[in-house]
C-alpha positions as CSV (number, residue, x, y, z in Angstrom):
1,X,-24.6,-33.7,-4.7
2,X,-24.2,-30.2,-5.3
3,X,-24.4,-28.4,-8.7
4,X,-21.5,-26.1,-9.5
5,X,-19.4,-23.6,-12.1
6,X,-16.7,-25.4,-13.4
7,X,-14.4,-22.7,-12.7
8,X,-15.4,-23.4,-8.7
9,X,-13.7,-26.7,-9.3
10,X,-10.9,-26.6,-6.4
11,X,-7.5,-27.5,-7.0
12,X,-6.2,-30.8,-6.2
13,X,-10.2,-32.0,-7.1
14,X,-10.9,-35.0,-9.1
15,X,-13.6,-34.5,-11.5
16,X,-15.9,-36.5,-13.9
17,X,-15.2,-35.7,-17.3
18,X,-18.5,-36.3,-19.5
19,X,-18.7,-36.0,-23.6
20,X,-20.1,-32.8,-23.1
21,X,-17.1,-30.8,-21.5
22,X,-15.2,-32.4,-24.0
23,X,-17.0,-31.6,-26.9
24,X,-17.6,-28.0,-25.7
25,X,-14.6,-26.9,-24.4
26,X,-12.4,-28.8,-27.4
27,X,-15.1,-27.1,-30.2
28,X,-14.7,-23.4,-28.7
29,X,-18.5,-23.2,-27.7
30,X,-18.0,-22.8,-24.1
31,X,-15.1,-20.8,-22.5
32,X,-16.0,-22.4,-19.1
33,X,-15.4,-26.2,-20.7
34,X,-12.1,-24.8,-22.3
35,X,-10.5,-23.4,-18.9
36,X,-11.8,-26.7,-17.1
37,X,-9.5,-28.7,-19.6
38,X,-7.0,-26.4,-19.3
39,X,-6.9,-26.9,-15.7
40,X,-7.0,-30.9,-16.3
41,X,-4.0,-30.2,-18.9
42,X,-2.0,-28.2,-16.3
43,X,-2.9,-30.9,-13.8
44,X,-4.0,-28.3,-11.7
45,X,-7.2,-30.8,-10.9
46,X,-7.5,-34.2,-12.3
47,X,-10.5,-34.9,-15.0
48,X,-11.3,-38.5,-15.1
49,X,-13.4,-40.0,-17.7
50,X,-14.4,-43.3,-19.8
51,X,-13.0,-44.7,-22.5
52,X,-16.5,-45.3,-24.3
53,X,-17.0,-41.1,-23.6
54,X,-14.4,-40.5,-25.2
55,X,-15.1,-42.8,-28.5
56,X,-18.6,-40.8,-28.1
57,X,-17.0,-37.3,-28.3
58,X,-14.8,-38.4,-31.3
59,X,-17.7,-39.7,-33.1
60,X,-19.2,-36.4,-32.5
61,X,-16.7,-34.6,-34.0
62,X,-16.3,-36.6,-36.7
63,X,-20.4,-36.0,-37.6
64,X,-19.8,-32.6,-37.2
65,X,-16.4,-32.7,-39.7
66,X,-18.4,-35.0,-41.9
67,X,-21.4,-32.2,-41.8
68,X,-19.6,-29.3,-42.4
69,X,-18.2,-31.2,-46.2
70,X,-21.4,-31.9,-47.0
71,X,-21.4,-35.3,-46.2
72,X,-24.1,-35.8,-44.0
């Protein structure tokens, strides 16, 4: 399998979705990972993921919320 930019993501592709690309793009750290969703959100290509990556992202965030109150 070949390794490529997300922006060279084809239209009409479906895609694998990992906790990563979700966490990036949805956090602002990386533009590439924010234009990918935006894509996804446009349906412009179709980003498919797991239910269990998705509880893993929102557990991310939350550490991060809880971190930047000082509770962690």
């Amino acid at each position: 399998m070949a390794i490529m930019s997300l922006s060279a993501v084809t239209s009409g592709s479906n895609v694998f979705v990992d906790a990563n690309i979700l966490i990036y793009g949805l956090n602002g750290q990386s533009s590439q990972c924010h234009n990918f969703l935006e894509r996804c959100s446009r349906e412009e290509i179709t980003g498919i993921t797991l239910f269990a990556l998705v509880n893993e992202a929102t557990h991310r965030f939350m550490l991060a919320e809880a971190a930047a109150k000082g509770f962690a």
